[in-house]
N, CA, C and O of each residue as an XYZ file, in Angstrom:
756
protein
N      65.126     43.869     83.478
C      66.349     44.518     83.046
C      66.080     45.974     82.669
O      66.954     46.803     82.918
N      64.586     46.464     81.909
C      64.972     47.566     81.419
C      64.457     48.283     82.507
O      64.939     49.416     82.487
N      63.302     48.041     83.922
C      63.132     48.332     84.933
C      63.892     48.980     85.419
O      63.742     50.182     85.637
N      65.058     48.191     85.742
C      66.684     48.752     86.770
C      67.008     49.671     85.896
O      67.022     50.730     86.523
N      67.383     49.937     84.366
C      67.957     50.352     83.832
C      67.561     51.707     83.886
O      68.299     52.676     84.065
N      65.446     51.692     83.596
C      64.579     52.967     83.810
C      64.874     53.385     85.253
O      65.022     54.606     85.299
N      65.042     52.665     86.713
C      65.332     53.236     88.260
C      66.301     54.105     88.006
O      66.089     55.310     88.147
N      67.480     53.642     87.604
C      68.657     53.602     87.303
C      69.019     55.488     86.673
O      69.820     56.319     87.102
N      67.998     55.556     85.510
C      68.421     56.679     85.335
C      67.812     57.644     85.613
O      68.259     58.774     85.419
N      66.454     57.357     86.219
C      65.512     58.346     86.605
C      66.365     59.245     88.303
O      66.099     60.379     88.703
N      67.583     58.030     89.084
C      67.602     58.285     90.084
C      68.654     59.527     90.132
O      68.726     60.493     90.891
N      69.646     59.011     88.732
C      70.348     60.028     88.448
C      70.237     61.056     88.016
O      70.977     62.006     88.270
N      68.914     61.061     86.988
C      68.728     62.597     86.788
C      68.092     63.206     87.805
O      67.958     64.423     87.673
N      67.639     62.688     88.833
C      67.137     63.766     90.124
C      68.605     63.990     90.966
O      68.727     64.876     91.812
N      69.416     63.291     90.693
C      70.771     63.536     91.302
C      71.046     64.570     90.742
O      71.271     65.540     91.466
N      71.125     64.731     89.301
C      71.901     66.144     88.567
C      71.052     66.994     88.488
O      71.582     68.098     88.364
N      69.675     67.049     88.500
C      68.760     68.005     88.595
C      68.956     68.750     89.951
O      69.298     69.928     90.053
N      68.762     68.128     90.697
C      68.855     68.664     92.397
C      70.430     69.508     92.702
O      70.697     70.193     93.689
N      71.191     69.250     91.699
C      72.725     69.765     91.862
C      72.710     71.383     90.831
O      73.452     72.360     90.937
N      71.323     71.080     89.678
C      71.582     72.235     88.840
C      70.813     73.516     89.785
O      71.218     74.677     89.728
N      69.829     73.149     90.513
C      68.592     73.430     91.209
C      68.864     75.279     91.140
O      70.074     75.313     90.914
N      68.523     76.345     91.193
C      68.817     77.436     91.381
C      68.402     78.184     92.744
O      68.777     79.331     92.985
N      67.597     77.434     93.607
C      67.669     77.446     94.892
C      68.731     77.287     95.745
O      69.144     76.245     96.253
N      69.286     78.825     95.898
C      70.423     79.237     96.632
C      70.131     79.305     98.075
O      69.070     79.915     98.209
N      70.682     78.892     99.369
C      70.026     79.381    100.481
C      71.242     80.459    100.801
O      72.207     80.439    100.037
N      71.234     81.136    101.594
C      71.421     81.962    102.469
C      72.584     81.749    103.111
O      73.503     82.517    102.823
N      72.722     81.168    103.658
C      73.947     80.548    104.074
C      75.168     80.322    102.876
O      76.178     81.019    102.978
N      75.101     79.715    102.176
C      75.769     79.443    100.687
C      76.546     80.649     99.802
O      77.638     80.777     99.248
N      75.147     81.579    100.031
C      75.574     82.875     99.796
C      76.444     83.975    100.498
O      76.899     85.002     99.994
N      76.581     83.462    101.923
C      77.340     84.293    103.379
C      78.550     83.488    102.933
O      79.578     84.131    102.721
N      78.565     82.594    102.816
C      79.765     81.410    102.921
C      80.952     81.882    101.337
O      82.180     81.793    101.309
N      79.673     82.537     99.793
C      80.893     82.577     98.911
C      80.958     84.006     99.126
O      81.718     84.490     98.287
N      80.450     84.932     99.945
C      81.019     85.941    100.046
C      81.895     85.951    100.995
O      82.883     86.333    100.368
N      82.313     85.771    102.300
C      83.385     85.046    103.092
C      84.698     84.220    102.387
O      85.696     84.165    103.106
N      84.798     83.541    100.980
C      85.762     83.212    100.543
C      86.147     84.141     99.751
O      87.350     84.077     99.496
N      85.299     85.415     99.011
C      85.721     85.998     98.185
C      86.973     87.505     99.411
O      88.035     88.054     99.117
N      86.059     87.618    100.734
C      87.156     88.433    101.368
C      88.463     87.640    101.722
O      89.575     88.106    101.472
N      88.294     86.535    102.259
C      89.647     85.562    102.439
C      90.540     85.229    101.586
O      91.643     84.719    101.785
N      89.842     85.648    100.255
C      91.003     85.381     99.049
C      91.948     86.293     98.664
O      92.911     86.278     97.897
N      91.266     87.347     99.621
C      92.346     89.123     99.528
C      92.763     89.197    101.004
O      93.095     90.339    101.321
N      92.815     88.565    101.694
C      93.304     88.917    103.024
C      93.423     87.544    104.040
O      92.604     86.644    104.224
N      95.006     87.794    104.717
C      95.291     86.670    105.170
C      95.376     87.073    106.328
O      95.773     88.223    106.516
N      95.101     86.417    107.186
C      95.720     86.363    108.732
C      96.486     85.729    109.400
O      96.171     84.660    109.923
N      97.782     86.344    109.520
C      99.381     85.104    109.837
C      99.436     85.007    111.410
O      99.092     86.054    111.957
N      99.697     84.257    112.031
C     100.140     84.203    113.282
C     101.375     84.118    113.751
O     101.930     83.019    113.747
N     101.798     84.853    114.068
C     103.400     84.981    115.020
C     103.993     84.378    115.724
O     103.306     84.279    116.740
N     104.819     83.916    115.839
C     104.981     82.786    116.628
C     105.810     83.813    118.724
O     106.306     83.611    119.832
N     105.229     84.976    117.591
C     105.406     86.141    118.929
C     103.846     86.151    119.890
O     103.467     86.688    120.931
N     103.415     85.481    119.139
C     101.863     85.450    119.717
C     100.902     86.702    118.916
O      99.689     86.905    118.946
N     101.896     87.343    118.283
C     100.908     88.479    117.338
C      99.722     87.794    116.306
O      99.730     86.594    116.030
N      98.677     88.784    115.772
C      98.286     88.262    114.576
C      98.836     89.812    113.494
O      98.990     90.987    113.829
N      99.043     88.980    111.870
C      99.660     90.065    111.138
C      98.551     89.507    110.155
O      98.348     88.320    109.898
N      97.800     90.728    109.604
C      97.227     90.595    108.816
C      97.313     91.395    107.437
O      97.165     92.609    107.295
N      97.506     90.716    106.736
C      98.338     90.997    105.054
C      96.939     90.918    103.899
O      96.054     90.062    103.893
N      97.093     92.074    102.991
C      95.573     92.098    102.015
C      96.499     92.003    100.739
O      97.652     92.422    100.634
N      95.779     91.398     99.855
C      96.101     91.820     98.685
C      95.673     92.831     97.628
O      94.901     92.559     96.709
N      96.249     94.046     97.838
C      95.979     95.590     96.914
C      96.499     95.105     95.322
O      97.432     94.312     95.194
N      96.013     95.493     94.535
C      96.289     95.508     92.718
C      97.098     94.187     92.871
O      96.752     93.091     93.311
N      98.297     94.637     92.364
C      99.376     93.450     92.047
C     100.024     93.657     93.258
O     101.157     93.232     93.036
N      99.992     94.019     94.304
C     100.944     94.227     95.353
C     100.535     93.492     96.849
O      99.438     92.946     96.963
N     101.171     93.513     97.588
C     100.420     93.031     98.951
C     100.980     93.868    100.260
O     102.158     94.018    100.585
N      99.998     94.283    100.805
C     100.311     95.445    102.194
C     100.000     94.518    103.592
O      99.293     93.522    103.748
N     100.781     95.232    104.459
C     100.486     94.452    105.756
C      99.579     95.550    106.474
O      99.692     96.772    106.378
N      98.867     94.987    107.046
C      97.725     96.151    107.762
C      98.568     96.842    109.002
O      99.171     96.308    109.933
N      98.430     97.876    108.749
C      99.393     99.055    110.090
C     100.791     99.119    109.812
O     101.546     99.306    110.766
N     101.319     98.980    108.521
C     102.825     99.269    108.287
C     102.545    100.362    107.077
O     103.234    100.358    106.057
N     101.560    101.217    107.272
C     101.640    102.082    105.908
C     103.034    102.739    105.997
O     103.550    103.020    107.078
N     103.570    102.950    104.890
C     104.612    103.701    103.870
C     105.736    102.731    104.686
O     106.615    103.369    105.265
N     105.797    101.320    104.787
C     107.129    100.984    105.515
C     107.053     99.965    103.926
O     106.124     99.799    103.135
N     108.497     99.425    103.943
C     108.674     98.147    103.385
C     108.788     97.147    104.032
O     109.587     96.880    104.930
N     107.471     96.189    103.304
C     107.533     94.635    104.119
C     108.120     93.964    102.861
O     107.878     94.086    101.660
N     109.268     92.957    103.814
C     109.920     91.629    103.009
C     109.337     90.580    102.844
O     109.661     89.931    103.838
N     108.731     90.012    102.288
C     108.122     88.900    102.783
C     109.582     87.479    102.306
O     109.993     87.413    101.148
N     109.926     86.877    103.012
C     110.705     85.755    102.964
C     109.843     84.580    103.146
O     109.202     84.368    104.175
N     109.853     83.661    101.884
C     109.201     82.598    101.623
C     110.896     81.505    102.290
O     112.121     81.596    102.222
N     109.713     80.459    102.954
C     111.642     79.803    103.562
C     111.141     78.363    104.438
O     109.977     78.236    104.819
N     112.037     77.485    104.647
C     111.827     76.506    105.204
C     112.895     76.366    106.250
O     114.020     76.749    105.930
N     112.673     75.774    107.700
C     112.933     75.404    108.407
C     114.552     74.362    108.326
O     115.510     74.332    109.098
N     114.233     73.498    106.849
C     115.117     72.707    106.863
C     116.286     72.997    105.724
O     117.319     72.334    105.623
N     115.933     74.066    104.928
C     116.609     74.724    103.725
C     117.815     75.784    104.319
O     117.796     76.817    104.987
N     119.098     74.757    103.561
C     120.133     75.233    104.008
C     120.563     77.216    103.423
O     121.036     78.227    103.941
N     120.078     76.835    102.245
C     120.040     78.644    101.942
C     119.398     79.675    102.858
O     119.766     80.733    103.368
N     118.406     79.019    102.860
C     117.152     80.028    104.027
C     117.740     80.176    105.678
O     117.384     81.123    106.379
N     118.480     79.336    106.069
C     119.727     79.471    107.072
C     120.295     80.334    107.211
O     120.273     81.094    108.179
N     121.095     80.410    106.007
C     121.896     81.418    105.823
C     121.358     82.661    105.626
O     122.063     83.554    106.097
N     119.983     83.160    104.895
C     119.401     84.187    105.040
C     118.940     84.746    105.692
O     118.480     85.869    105.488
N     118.912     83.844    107.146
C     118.182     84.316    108.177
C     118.681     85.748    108.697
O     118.124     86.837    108.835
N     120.602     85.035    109.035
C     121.241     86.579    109.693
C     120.881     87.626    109.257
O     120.373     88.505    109.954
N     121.152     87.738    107.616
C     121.048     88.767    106.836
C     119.979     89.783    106.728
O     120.046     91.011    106.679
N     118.732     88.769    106.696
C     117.626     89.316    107.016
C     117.561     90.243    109.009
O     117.020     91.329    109.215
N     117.816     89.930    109.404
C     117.606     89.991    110.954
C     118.931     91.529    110.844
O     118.769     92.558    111.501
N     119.857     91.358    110.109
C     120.513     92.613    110.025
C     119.789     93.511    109.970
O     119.530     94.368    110.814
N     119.086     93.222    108.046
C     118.507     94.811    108.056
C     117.161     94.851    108.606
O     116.414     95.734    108.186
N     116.753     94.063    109.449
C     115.696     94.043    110.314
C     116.174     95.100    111.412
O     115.496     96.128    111.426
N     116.957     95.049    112.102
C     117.669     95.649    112.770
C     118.215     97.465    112.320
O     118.043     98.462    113.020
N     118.835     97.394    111.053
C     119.334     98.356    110.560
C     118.371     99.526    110.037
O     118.608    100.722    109.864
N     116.902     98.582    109.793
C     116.378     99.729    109.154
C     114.785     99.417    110.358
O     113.678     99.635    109.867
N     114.860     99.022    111.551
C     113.923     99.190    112.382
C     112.932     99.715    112.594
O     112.162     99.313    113.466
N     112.665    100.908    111.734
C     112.075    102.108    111.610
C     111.106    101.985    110.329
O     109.876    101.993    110.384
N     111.797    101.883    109.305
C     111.369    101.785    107.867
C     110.605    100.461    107.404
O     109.504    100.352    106.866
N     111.434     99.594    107.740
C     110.911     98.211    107.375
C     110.665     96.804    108.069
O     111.434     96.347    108.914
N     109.824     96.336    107.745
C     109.251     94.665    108.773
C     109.492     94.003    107.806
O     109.344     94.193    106.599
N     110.106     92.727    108.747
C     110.448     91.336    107.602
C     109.590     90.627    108.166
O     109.300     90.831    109.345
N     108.977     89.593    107.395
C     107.957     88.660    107.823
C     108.484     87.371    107.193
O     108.395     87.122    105.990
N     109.136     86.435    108.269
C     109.059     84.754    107.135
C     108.301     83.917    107.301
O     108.079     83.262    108.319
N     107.877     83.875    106.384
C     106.589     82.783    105.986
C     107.183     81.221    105.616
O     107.522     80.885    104.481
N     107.211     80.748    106.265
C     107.442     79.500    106.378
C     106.211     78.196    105.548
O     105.028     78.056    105.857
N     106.605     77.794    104.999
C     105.580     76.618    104.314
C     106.148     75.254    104.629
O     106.044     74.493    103.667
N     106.524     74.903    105.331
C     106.580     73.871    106.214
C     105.094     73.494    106.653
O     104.880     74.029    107.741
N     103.950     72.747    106.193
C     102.805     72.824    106.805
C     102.643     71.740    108.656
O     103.410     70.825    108.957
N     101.653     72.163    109.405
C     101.492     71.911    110.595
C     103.040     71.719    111.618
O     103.199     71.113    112.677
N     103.916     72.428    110.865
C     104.873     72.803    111.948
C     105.116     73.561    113.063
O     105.149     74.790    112.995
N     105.290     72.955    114.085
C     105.329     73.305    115.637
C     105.838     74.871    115.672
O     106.733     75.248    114.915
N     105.131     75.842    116.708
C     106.138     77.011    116.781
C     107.501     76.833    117.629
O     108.378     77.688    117.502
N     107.628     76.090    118.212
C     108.589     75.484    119.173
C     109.797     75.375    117.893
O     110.730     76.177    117.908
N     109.712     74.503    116.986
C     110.435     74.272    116.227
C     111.030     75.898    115.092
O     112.120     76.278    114.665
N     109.746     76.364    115.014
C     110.393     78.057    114.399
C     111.379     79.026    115.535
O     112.299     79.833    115.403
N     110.845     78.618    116.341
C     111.233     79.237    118.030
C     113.242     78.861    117.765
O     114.210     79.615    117.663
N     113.065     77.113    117.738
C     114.463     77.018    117.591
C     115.284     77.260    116.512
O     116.512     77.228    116.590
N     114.378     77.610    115.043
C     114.821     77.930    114.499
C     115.213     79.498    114.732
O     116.374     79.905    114.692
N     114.376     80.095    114.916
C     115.017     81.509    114.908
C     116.228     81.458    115.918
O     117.291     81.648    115.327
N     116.384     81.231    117.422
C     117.417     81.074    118.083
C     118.434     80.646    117.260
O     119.336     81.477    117.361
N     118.793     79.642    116.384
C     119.584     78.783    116.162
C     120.428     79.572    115.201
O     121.638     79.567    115.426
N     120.035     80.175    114.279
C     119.849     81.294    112.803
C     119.672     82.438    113.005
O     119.839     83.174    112.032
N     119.264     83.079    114.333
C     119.692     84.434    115.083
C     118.697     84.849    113.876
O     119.101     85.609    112.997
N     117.353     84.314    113.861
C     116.010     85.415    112.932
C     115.564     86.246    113.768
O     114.635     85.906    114.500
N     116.152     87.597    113.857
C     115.132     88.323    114.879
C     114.526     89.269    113.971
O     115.079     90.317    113.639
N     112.903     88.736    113.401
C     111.851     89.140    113.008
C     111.031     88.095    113.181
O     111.124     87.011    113.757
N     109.928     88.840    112.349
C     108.810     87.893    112.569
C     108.519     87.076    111.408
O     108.647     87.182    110.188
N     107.933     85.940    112.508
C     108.131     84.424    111.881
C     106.871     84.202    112.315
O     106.330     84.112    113.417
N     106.451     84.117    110.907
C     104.669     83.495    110.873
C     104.311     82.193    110.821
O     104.859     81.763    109.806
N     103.600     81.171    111.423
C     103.609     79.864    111.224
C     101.340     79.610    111.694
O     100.656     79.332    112.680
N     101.148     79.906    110.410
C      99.631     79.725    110.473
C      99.123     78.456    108.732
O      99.770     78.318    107.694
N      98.109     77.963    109.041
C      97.255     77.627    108.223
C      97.232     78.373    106.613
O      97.594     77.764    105.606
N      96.823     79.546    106.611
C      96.735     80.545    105.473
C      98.772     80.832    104.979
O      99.225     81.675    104.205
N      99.526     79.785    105.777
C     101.296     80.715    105.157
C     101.314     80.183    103.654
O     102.081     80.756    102.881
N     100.290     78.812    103.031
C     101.263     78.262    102.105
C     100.054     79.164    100.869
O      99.928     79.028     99.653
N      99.534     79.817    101.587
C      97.685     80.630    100.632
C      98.577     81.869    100.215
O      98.613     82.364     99.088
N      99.411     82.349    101.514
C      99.821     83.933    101.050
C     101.123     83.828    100.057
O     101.476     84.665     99.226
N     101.684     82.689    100.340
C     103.328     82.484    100.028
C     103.051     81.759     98.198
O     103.855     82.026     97.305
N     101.679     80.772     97.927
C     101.436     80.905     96.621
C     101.192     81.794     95.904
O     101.553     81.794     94.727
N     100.338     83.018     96.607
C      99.753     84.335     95.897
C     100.749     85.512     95.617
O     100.581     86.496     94.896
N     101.645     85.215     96.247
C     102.849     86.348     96.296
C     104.019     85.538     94.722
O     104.606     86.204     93.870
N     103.999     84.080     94.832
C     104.950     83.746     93.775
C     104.219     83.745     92.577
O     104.688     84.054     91.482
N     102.979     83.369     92.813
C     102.015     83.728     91.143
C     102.094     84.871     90.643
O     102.107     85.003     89.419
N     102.184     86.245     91.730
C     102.219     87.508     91.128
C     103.597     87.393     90.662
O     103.875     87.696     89.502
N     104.633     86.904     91.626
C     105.890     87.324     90.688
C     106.310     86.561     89.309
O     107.284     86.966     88.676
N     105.519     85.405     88.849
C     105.111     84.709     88.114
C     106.216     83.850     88.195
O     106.775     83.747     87.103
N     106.847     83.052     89.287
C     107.856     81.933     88.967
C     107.302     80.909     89.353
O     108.148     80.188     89.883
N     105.961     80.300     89.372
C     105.709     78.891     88.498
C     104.925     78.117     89.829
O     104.945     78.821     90.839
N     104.425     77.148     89.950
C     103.931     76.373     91.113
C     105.496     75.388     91.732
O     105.528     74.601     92.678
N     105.862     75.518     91.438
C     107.332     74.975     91.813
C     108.650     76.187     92.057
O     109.601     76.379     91.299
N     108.328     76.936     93.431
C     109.569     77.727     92.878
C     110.334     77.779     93.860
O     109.828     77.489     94.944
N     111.557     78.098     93.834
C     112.854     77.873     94.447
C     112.587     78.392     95.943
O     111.575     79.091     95.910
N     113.010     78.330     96.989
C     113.490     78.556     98.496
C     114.284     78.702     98.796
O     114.901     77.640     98.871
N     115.308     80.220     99.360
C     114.218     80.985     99.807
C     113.954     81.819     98.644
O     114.712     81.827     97.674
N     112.443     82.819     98.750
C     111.968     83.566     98.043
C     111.905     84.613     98.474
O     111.035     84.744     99.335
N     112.415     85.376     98.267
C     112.021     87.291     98.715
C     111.305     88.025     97.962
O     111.595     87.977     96.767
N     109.991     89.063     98.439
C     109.323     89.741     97.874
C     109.331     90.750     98.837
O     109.284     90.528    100.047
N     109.401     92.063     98.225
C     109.825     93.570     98.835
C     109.057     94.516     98.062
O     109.295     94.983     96.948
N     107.444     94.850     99.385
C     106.662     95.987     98.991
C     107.166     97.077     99.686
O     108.046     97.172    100.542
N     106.507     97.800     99.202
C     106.452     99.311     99.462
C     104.597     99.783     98.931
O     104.174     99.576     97.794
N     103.788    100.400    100.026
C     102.656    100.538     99.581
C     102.167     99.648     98.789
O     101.484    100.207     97.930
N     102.193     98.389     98.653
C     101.227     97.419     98.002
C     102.132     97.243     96.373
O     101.595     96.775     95.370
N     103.319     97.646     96.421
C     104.040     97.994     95.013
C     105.308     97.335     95.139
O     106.058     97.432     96.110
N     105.508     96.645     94.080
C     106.942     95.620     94.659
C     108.179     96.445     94.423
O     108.232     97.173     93.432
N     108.851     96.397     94.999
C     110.230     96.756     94.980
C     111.285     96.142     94.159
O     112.026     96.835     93.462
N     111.358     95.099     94.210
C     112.220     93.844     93.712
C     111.720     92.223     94.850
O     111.441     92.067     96.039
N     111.809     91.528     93.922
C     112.255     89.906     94.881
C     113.096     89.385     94.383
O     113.429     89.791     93.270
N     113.876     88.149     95.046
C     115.073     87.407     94.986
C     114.867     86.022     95.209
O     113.896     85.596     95.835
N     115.732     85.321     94.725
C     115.131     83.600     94.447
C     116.499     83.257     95.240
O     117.478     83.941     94.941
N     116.657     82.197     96.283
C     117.803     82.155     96.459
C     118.443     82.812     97.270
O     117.998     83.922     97.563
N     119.583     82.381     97.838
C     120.483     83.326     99.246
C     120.814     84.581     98.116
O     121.362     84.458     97.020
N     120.458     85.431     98.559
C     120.684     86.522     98.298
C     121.703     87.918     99.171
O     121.329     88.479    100.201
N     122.797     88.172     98.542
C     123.587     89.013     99.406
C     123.057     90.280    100.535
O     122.506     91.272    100.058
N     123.173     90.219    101.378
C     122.585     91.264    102.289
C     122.843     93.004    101.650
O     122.238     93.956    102.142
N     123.674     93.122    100.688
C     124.089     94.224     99.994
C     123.692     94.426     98.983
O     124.011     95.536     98.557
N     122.720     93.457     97.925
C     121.625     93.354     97.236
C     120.066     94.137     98.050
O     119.545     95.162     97.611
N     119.582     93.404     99.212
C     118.546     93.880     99.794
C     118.620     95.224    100.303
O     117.674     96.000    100.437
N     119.814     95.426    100.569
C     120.269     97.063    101.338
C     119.967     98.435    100.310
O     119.243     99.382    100.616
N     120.502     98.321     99.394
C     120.777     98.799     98.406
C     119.066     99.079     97.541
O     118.695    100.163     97.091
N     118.463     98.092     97.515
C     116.954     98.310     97.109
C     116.266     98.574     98.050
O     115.088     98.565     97.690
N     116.435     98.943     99.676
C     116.055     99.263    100.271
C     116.213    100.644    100.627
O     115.242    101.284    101.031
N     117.548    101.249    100.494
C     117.734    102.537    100.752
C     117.208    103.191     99.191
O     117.374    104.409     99.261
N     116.647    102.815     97.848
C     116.365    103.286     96.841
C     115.098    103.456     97.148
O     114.511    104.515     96.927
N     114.688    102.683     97.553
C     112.695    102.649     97.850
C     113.009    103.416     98.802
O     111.844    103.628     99.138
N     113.950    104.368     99.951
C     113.211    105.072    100.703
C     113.633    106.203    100.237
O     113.261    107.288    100.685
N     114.453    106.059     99.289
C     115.020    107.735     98.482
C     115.812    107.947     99.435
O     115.625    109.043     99.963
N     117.033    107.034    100.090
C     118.436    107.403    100.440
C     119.513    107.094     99.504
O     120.675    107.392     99.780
């Protein structure tokens, strides 16, 4: 009995010893420096076939190659009747301000088909871009933690940079004359 008991714990402390061990290899070390860049920078896929790649600056988040534009980011689901309705709106001033600003919806729907965003945008007339990657539900948590509304937060979500600096976001269908309006202020019209 006290045999097993002595196996017993000798086997475990080489279990927790071997886990405290300070023999780092090389690899281990490539691998937490690789999560520490991935934790500031996402790479979205388009369901345009683009890749959009988004960093996180201070408290803000920039899309790589849209300097001085405003990106929207629209947090939204496929099956959310508000986010429906936001689509047009969005795709307006997608349209209206062509020049100035990119909307990006990030969809958290996980392993959903682009076929299915495809019909969504047709269906909801989204003409922007609609990201549907692995990293959407990584960027779409990091964007609502900064705005601090909670691990549970409402759909759809709007967040509106300018240089890595928020503009305003919106919880909820939000009037297209709300977004306009903070949009022509951020460009000083």
């Amino acid at each position: 009995m006290i045999g097993k008991y002595i196996l017993t714990l000798s086997i475990l402390s080489a279990i927790l010893f071997q886990g405290c061990s300070e023999n780092k290899d090389k690899k281990s070390i490539h691998n937490s420096a690789n999560e520490m860049v991935s934790a500031t920078q996402y790479v979205l896929s388009g369901i345009d076939k683009k890749q959009y790649i988004v960093k996180k600056e201070g408290d803000g988040f920039v899309l790589e190659g849209a300097k001085d534009k405003i990106v929207i980011f629209d947090i939204f689901a496929t099956w959310c009747p508000p986010c429906r309705a936001t689509a047009t709106h969005l795709s307006s001033i997608q349209e209206k301000y062509k020049d100035d600003v990119i909307v990006i919806g990030i969809t958290i729907e996980d392993k959903i088909e682009d076929s299915k965003l495809q019909d969504f945008a047709q269906k909801y007339d989204a003409r922007y871009v609609l990201v549907n990657s692995d990293q959407n539900r990584r960027l779409s948590d990091a964007i609502v933690k900064e705005l601090k509304l909670g691990e549970r937060y409402p759909i759809p979500t709007m967040a509106m940079y300018k240089n890595a600096k928020l503009v305003n976001h919106y919880v909820g269908a939000t009037q297209e004359e709300f977004i306009d309006s903070d949009i022509r202020n951020a460009l000083g019209k």
